[in-house]
N, CA, C and O atoms as a GROMACS GRO file, in nm:
protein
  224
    1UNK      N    1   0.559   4.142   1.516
    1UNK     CA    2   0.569   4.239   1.622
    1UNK      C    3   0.693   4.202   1.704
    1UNK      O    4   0.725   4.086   1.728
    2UNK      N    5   0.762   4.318   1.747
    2UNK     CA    6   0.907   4.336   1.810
    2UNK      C    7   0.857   4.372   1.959
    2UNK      O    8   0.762   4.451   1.962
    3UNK      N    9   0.902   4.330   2.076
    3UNK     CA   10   0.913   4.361   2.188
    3UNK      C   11   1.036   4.417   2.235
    3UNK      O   12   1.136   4.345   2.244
    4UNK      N   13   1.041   4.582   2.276
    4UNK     CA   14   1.136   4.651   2.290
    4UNK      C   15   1.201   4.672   2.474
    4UNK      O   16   1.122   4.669   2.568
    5UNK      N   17   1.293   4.684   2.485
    5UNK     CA   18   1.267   4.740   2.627
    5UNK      C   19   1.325   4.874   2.600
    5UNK      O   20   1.377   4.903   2.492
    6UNK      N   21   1.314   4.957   2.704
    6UNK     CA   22   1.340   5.129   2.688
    6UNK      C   23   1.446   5.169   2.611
    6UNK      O   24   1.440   5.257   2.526
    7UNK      N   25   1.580   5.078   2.650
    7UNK     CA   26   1.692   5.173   2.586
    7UNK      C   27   1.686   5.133   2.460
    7UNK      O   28   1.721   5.225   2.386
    8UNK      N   29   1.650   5.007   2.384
    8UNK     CA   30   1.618   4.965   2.252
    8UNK      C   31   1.534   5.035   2.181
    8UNK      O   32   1.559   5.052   2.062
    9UNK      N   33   1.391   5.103   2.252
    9UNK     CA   34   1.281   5.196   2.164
    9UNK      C   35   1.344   5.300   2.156
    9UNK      O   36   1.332   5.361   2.050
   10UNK      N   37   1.423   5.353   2.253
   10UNK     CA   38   1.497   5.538   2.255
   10UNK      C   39   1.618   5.521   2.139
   10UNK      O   40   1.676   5.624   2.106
   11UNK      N   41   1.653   5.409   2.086
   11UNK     CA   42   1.792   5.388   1.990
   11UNK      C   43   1.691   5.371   1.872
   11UNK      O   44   1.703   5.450   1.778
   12UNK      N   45   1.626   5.309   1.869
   12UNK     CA   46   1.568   5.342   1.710
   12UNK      C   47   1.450   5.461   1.684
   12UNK      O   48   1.419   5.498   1.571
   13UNK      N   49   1.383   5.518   1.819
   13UNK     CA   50   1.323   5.628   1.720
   13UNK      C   51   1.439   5.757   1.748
   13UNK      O   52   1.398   5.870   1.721
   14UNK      N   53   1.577   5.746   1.797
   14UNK     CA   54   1.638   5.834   1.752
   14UNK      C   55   1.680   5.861   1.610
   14UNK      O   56   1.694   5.975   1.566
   15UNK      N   57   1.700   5.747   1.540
   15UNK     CA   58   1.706   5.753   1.368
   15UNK      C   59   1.579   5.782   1.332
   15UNK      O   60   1.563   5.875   1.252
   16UNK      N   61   1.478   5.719   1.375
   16UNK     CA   62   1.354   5.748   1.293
   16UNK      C   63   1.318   5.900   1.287
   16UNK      O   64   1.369   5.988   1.356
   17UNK      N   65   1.196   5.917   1.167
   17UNK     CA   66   1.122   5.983   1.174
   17UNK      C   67   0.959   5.998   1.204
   17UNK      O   68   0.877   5.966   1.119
   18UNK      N   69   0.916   6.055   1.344
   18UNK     CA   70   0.810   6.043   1.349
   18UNK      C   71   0.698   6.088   1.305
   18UNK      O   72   0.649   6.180   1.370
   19UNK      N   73   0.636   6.047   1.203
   19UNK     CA   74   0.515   6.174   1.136
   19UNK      C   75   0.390   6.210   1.238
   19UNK      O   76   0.340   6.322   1.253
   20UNK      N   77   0.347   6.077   1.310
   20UNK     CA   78   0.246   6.104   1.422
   20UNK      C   79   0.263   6.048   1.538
   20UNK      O   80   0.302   5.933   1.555
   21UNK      N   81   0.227   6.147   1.644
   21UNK     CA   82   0.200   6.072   1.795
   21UNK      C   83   0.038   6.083   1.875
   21UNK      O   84  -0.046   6.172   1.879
   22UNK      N   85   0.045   5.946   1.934
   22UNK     CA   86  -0.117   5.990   1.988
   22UNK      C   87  -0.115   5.937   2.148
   22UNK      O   88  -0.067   5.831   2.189
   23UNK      N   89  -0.165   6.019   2.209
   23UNK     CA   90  -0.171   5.947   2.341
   23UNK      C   91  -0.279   5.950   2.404
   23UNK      O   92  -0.356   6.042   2.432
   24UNK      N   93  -0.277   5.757   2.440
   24UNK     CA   94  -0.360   5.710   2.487
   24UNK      C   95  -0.397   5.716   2.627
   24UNK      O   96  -0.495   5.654   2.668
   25UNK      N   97  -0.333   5.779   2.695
   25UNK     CA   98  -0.342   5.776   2.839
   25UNK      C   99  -0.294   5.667   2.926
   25UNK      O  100  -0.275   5.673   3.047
   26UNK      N  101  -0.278   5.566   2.846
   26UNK     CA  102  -0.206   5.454   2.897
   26UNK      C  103  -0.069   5.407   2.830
   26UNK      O  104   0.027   5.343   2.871
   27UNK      N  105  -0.102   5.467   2.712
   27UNK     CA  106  -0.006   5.408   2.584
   27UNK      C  107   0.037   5.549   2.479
   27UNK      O  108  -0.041   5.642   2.456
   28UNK      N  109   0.121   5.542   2.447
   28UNK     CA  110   0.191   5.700   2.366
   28UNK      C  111   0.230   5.609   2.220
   28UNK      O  112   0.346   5.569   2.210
   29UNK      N  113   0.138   5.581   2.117
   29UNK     CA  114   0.148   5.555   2.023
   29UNK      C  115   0.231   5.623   1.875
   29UNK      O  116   0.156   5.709   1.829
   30UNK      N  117   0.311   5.616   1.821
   30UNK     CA  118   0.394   5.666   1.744
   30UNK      C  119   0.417   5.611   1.616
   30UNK      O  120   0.481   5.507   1.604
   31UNK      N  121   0.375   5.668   1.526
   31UNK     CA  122   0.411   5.609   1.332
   31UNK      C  123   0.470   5.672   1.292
   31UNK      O  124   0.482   5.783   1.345
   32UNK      N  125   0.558   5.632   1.144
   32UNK     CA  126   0.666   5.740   1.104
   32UNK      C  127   0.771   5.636   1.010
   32UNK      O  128   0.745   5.515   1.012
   33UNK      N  129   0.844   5.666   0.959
   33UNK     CA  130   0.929   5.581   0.892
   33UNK      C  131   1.077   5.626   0.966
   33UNK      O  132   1.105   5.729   1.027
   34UNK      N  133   1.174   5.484   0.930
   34UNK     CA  134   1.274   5.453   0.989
   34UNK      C  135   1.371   5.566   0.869
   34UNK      O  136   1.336   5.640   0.778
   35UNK      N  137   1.541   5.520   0.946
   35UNK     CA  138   1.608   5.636   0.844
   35UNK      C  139   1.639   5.577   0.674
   35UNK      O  140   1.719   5.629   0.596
   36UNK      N  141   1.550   5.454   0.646
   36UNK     CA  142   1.552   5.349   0.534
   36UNK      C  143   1.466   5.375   0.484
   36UNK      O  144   1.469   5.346   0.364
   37UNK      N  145   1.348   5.436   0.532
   37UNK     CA  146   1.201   5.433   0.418
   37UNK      C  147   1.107   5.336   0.483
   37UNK      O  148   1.004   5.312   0.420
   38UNK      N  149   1.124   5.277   0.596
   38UNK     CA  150   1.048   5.166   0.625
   38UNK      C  151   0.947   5.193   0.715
   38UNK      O  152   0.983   5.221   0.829
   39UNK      N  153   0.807   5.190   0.685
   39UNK     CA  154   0.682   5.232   0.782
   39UNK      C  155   0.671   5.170   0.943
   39UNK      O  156   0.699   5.050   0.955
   40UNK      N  157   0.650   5.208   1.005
   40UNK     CA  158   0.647   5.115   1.134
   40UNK      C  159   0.532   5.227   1.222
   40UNK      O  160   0.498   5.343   1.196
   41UNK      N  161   0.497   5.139   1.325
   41UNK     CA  162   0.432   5.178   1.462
   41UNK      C  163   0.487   5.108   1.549
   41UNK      O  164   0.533   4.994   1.548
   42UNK      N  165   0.474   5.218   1.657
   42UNK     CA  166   0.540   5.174   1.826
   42UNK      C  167   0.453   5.205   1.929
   42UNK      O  168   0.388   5.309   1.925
   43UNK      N  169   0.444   5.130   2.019
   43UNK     CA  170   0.344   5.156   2.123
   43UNK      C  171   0.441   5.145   2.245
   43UNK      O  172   0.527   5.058   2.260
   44UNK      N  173   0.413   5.252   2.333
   44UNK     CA  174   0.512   5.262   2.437
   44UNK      C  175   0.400   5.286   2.520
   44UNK      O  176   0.316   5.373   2.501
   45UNK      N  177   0.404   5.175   2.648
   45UNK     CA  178   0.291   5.186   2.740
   45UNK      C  179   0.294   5.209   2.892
   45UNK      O  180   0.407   5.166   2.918
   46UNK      N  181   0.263   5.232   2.959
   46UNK     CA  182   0.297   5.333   3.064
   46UNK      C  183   0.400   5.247   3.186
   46UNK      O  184   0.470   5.313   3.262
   47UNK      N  185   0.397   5.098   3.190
   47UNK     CA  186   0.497   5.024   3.231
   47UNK      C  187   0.610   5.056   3.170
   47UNK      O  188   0.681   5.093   3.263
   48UNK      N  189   0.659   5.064   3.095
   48UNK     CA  190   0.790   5.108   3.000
   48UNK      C  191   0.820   5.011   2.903
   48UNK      O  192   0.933   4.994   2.856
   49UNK      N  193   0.680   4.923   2.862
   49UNK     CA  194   0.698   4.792   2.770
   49UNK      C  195   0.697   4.863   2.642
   49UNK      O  196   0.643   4.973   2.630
   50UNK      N  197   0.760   4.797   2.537
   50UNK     CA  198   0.738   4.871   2.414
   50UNK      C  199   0.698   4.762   2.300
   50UNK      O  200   0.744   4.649   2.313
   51UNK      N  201   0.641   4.783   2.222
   51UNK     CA  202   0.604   4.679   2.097
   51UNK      C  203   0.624   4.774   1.962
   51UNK      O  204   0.585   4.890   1.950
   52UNK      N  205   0.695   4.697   1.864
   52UNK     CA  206   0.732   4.776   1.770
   52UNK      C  207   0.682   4.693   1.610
   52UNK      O  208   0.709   4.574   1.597
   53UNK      N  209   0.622   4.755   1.517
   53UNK     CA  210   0.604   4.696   1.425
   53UNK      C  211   0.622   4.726   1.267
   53UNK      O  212   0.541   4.804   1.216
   54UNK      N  213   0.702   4.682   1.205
   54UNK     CA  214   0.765   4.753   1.072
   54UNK      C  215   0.641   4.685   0.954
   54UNK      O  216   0.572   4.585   0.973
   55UNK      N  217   0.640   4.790   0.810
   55UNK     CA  218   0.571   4.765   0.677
   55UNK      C  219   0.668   4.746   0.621
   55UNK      O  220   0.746   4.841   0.623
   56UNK      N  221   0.706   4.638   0.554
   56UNK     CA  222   0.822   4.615   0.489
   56UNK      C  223   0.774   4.558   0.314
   56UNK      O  224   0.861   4.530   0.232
   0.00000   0.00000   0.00000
């Protein structure tokens, strides 16, 4: 697991593609593959912390 801060999560899901978003009310959860093929989830939580995690 990757710890993002804002302008780092907004630079990579601009390449990505997101297939799903869910929101948690606290947390805006997001899966999808990168512009490589690579699976990941991101959790962006209402502090502006982000955690990012790739299937490689």
């Amino acid at each position: 697991m990757k710890l993002l801060n804002l302008q780092d999560a907004a630079d990579y899901l601009e390449t990505a593609t997101i297939e799903h978003s869910h929101d948690a009310g606290f947390a805006v959860i997001h899966s999808g593959r990168t512009s490589s093929g690579i699976r990941f989830v991101m959790v962006n939580d209402c502090q502006g912390d982000s955690a990012l995690t790739e299937f490689i």
